[in-house]
C-alpha positions as CSV (number, residue, x, y, z in Angstrom):
1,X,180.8,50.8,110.1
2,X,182.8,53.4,112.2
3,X,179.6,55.9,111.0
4,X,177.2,53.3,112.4
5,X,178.7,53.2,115.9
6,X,179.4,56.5,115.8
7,X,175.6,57.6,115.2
8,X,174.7,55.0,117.7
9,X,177.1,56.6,120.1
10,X,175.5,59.8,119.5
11,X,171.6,59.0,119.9
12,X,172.8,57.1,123.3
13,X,174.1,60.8,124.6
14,X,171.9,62.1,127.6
15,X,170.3,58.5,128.4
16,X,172.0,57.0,131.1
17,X,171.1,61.0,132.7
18,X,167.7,60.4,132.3
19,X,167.4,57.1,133.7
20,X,169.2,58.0,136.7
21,X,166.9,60.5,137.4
22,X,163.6,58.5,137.0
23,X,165.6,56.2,139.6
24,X,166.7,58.8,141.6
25,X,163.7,59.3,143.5
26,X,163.1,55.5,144.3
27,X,167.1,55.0,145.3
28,X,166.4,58.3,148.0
29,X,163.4,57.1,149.4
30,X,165.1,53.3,149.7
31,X,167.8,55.6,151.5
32,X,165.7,57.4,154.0
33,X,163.7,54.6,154.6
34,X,166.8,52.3,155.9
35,X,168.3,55.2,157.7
36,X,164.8,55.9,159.5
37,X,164.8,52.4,160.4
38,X,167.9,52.0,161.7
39,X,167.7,55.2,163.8
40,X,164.1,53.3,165.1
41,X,166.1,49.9,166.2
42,X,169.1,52.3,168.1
43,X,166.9,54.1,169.9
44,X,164.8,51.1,170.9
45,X,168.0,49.5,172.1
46,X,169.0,52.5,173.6
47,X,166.0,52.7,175.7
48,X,166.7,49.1,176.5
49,X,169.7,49.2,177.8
50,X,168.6,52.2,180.1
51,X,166.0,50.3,182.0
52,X,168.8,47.0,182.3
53,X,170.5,50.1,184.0
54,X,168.2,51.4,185.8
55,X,166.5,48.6,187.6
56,X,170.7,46.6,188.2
57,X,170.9,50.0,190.4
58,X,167.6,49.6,192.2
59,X,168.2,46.1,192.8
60,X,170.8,47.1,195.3
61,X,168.7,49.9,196.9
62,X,165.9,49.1,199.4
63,X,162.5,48.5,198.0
64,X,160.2,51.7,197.5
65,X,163.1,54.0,197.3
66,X,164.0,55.1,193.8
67,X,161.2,56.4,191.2
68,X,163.0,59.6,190.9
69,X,166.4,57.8,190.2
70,X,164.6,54.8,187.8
71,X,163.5,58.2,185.7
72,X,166.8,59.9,185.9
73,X,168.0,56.9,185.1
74,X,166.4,56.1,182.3
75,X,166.0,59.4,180.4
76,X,169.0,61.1,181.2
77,X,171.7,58.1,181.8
78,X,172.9,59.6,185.4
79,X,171.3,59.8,188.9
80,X,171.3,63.6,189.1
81,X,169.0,63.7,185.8
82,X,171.3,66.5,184.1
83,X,171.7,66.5,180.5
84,X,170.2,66.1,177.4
85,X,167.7,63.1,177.4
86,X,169.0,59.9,175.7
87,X,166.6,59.7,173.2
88,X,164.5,62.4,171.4
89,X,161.2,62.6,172.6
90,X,161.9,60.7,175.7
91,X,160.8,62.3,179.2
92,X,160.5,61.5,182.8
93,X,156.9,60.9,183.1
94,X,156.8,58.4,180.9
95,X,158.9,55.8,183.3
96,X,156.7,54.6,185.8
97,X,157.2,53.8,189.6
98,X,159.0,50.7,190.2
99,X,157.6,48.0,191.5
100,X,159.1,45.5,194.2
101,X,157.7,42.4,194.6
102,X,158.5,39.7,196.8
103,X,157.6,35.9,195.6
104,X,158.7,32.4,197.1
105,X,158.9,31.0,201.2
106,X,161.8,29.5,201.2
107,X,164.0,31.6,200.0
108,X,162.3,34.3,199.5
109,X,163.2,36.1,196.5
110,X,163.0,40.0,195.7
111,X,162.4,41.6,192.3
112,X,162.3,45.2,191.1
113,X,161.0,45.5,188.0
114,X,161.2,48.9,185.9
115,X,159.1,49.7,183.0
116,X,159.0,52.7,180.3
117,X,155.7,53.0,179.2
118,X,155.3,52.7,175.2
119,X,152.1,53.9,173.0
120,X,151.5,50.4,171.9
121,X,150.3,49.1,175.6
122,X,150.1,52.4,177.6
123,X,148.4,55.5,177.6
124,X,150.2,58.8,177.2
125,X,152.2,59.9,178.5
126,X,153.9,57.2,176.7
127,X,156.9,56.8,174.5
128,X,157.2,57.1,170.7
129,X,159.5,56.9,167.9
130,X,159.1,60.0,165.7
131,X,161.1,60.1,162.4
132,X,163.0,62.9,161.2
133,X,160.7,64.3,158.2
134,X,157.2,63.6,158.1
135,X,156.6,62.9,154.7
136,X,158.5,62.2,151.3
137,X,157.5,62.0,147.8
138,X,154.3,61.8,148.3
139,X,154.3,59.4,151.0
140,X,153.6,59.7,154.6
141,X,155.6,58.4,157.6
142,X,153.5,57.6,160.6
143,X,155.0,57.4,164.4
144,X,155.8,54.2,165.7
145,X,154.5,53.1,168.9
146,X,156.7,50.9,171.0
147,X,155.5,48.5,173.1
148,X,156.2,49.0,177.1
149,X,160.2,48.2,177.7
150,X,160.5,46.7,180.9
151,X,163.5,45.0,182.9
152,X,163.4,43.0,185.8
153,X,166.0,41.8,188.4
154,X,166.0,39.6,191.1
155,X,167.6,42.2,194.3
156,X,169.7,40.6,197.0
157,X,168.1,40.5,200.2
Protein backbone atom coordinates (compact mmCIF):
# COMPACT_ATOMS: atom_id res chain seq x y z
CA UNK A 1 0.00 0.00 0.00
CA UNK A 2 2.71 2.45 1.25
CA UNK A 3 4.42 1.56 -2.43
CA UNK A 4 1.15 2.61 -4.12
CA UNK A 5 0.90 6.09 -2.49
CA UNK A 6 4.25 6.42 -2.74
CA UNK A 7 4.37 5.97 -6.71
CA UNK A 8 1.39 8.01 -6.86
CA UNK A 9 3.16 10.71 -4.90
CA UNK A 10 5.88 10.49 -7.20
CA UNK A 11 4.07 10.74 -10.81
CA UNK A 12 2.12 13.81 -9.09
CA UNK A 13 5.79 15.63 -8.78
CA UNK A 14 6.01 18.81 -11.16
CA UNK A 15 2.07 19.01 -11.76
CA UNK A 16 0.76 21.57 -9.64
CA UNK A 17 4.09 23.61 -11.48
CA UNK A 18 2.69 23.17 -14.61
CA UNK A 19 -0.68 24.06 -14.04
CA UNK A 20 0.18 27.17 -12.41
CA UNK A 21 1.90 28.17 -15.35
CA UNK A 22 -0.84 27.45 -17.95
CA UNK A 23 -2.86 29.74 -15.36
CA UNK A 24 -0.32 32.12 -14.97
CA UNK A 25 -0.94 34.06 -17.91
CA UNK A 26 -4.78 34.35 -17.53
CA UNK A 27 -4.35 35.31 -13.55
CA UNK A 28 -1.75 38.38 -15.03
CA UNK A 29 -3.92 39.54 -17.53
CA UNK A 30 -7.16 39.39 -14.88
CA UNK A 31 -4.47 41.54 -12.84
CA UNK A 32 -3.65 44.16 -15.24
CA UNK A 33 -6.88 44.34 -16.41
CA UNK A 34 -8.43 45.42 -12.84
CA UNK A 35 -5.57 47.62 -12.09
CA UNK A 36 -6.02 49.42 -15.62
CA UNK A 37 -9.44 49.81 -14.67
CA UNK A 38 -9.24 51.14 -11.58
CA UNK A 39 -6.53 53.64 -12.56
CA UNK A 40 -9.44 54.66 -15.47
CA UNK A 41 -12.31 55.27 -12.61
CA UNK A 42 -9.53 57.55 -10.32
CA UNK A 43 -8.60 59.55 -12.86
CA UNK A 44 -12.17 60.08 -14.09
CA UNK A 45 -13.05 61.11 -10.52
CA UNK A 46 -10.09 63.02 -10.38
CA UNK A 47 -10.93 65.10 -13.29
CA UNK A 48 -14.37 65.38 -11.62
CA UNK A 49 -13.62 66.74 -8.68
CA UNK A 50 -11.39 69.34 -10.50
CA UNK A 51 -14.07 70.98 -12.51
CA UNK A 52 -16.52 70.82 -8.90
CA UNK A 53 -13.41 73.01 -8.03
CA UNK A 54 -12.99 74.95 -10.56
CA UNK A 55 -16.41 76.26 -11.41
CA UNK A 56 -17.30 76.69 -6.83
CA UNK A 57 -14.28 79.26 -7.50
CA UNK A 58 -15.79 81.03 -10.51
CA UNK A 59 -19.02 81.09 -8.95
CA UNK A 60 -17.74 83.73 -6.68
CA UNK A 61 -15.80 85.70 -9.43
CA UNK A 62 -17.64 88.02 -11.89
CA UNK A 63 -18.89 86.49 -15.00
CA UNK A 64 -16.38 86.45 -18.10
CA UNK A 65 -13.37 86.59 -15.89
CA UNK A 66 -11.60 83.30 -15.38
CA UNK A 67 -10.76 80.84 -18.48
CA UNK A 68 -7.26 81.00 -17.63
CA UNK A 69 -7.96 80.09 -13.89
CA UNK A 70 -10.95 77.34 -14.86
CA UNK A 71 -7.73 75.68 -16.87
CA UNK A 72 -5.25 76.14 -14.12
CA UNK A 73 -7.67 74.93 -12.19
CA UNK A 74 -8.51 72.03 -13.61
CA UNK A 75 -5.21 70.59 -14.92
CA UNK A 76 -2.88 71.70 -12.39
CA UNK A 77 -5.18 71.92 -9.06
CA UNK A 78 -3.86 75.69 -8.12
CA UNK A 79 -4.56 79.14 -9.68
CA UNK A 80 -0.97 79.92 -10.68
CA UNK A 81 -1.00 76.61 -13.03
CA UNK A 82 2.48 75.36 -11.56
CA UNK A 83 3.10 71.78 -11.25
CA UNK A 84 2.66 68.57 -12.70
CA UNK A 85 -0.81 68.23 -14.33
CA UNK A 86 -3.26 66.13 -12.25
CA UNK A 87 -3.81 63.56 -14.55
CA UNK A 88 -1.56 62.10 -17.37
CA UNK A 89 -2.37 63.26 -20.58
CA UNK A 90 -4.40 66.08 -19.26
CA UNK A 91 -3.62 69.75 -20.65
CA UNK A 92 -5.00 73.22 -20.66
CA UNK A 93 -6.52 73.37 -24.05
CA UNK A 94 -8.57 70.83 -23.47
CA UNK A 95 -10.91 72.97 -20.73
CA UNK A 96 -12.98 75.18 -22.46
CA UNK A 97 -14.10 78.83 -21.67
CA UNK A 98 -16.64 79.02 -19.18
CA UNK A 99 -19.82 79.99 -19.78
CA UNK A 100 -22.16 82.31 -17.54
CA UNK A 101 -25.52 82.26 -18.14
CA UNK A 102 -28.21 84.10 -16.56
CA UNK A 103 -31.94 82.38 -16.44
CA UNK A 104 -35.21 83.43 -14.45
CA UNK A 105 -36.99 87.30 -13.87
CA UNK A 106 -37.67 87.06 -10.66
CA UNK A 107 -34.96 86.22 -9.13
CA UNK A 108 -32.73 86.12 -11.42
CA UNK A 109 -30.40 83.31 -11.14
CA UNK A 110 -26.58 83.05 -12.40
CA UNK A 111 -24.79 79.93 -13.43
CA UNK A 112 -21.23 79.23 -14.50
CA UNK A 113 -20.80 76.20 -15.90
CA UNK A 114 -17.21 74.59 -16.63
CA UNK A 115 -16.61 71.79 -18.93
CA UNK A 116 -13.47 69.47 -19.92
CA UNK A 117 -13.86 68.45 -23.18
CA UNK A 118 -13.74 64.41 -23.54
CA UNK A 119 -13.13 62.38 -27.07
CA UNK A 120 -16.45 60.76 -26.73
CA UNK A 121 -18.54 64.26 -27.41
CA UNK A 122 -15.72 66.72 -28.50
CA UNK A 123 -13.18 67.11 -30.96
CA UNK A 124 -9.53 67.16 -30.07
CA UNK A 125 -8.07 68.61 -28.40
CA UNK A 126 -9.98 66.49 -26.04
CA UNK A 127 -9.31 64.27 -23.17
CA UNK A 128 -8.37 60.59 -23.00
CA UNK A 129 -7.59 57.82 -20.81
CA UNK A 130 -4.44 56.09 -22.03
CA UNK A 131 -3.34 52.79 -20.20
CA UNK A 132 -0.08 52.05 -19.15
CA UNK A 133 1.11 49.27 -21.78
CA UNK A 134 -0.53 49.03 -25.02
CA UNK A 135 -0.87 45.51 -25.46
CA UNK A 136 -0.60 42.13 -23.52
CA UNK A 137 -0.54 38.56 -24.53
CA UNK A 138 -1.65 39.03 -27.56
CA UNK A 139 -4.30 41.39 -26.85
CA UNK A 140 -4.68 44.94 -27.53
CA UNK A 141 -5.80 47.77 -25.20
CA UNK A 142 -7.49 50.57 -26.92
CA UNK A 143 -7.83 54.41 -25.34
CA UNK A 144 -10.89 55.21 -23.76
CA UNK A 145 -12.70 58.21 -24.55
CA UNK A 146 -14.50 60.00 -21.86
CA UNK A 147 -17.35 61.74 -22.38
CA UNK A 148 -17.28 65.86 -21.73
CA UNK A 149 -17.06 66.35 -17.67
CA UNK A 150 -18.86 69.33 -16.84
CA UNK A 151 -19.95 71.08 -13.43
CA UNK A 152 -22.31 73.74 -12.98
CA UNK A 153 -23.12 76.14 -10.06
CA UNK A 154 -25.54 78.58 -9.49
CA UNK A 155 -23.15 82.11 -8.55
CA UNK A 156 -24.48 84.56 -6.05
CA UNK A 157 -25.40 87.73 -7.45
Amino acid sequence: MRTLARQHRQQQRGVAIIEFALILPLLLLLTFITFEFGRALYQYNVLVKSARDAVRYLSTQSPGDGAAVAQNLMVYGNLAGTGNPQVVGLAPAQVKAPVWTLAGSNPVINTVTVRLAGCGDSVPPCYKFTPLVSSAFGLTFAEVNFADITATMRAPL
